[in-house]
Structures are given as C-alpha cells and as structure tokens.
N, C-alpha and C positions, 0 to 999 in steps of 0.2 A: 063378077068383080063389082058390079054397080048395088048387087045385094049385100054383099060386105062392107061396101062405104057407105049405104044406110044404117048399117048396124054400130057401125065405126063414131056414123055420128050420135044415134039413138044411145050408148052408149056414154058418150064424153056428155051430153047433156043431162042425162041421169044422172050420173055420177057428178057433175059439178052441182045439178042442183040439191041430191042429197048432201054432200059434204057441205055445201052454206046452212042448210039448215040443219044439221048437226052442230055445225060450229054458234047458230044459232043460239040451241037450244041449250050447249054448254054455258055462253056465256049469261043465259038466264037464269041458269041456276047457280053460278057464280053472285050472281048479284043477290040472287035471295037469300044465297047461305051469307054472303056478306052482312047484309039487312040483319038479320035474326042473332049474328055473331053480335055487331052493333049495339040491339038490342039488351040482349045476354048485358055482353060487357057495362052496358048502362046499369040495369038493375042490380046488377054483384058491386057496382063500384058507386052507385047512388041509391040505391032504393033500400039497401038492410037486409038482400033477401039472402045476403048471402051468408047473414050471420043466423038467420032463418033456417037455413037448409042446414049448417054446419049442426045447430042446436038440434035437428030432426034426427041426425044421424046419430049424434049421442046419444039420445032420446036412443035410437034404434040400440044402440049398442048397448047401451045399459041393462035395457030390458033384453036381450039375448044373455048375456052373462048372466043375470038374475037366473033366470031360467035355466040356462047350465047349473049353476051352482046348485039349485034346488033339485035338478035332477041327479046330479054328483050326488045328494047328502041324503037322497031318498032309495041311492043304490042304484039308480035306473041308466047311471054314464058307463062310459068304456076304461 
C-alpha cells in the first residue's frame, strides 16, 4: 500500500507540473500569434501593402488567363 501512495503522489505531481506548463506554453503562443496578427493588421491598414498584394495577385491572374487564352487559340486547351 505504501508503494501505491508513492506512485499516487509521483503521479499528481507530474501531471500538475506538465499541465502548468502546457498551459504555459499555450499561452505563449497566444501572445505571439497575437503579436504578428497586430503586426499584419498594421501593415494592411498603414503601410500600402495591402494594395501591394491585391496588385500581385492581378498581376497573377492576368498572366494566367493570357496563357490560357493563347493556349485555347493554339489548340493545345480542353
């Protein structure tokens, strides 16, 4: 019986001390992803970058449809 309530207690203090630092480690990365949301939302809403990225993706899309079409008019689409 005296070996089961060493284990009883080895036990409960594992487990309390991983769960603190779990909860730890959660709220660490809470804060970072906080931080960098932060971040983000500064540059999209102050810095331009977001009319930056929008302009990229045109850019993107433009030049794919060009390239369909020329593949469409060269015979080589579905």
């Amino acid at each position: 019986m005296k070996g089961e309530n060493i284990m009883y207690k080895f036990f409960n203090k594992f487990s309390r001390d991983y769960l603190k630092q779990k909860g730890q480690g959660m709220v660490e990365y809470a804060l970072i992803l906080a931080f960098v949301v932060g971040i983000a939302a500064f540059l999209v809403g102050n810095g331009g970058i977001g009319e930056a990225i929008q302009t990229t993706f045109q850019n993107v899309t433009n030049t794919l449809t060009t390239a369909n079409n020329n593949a469409n008019q060269q015979g080589g689409g579905n």
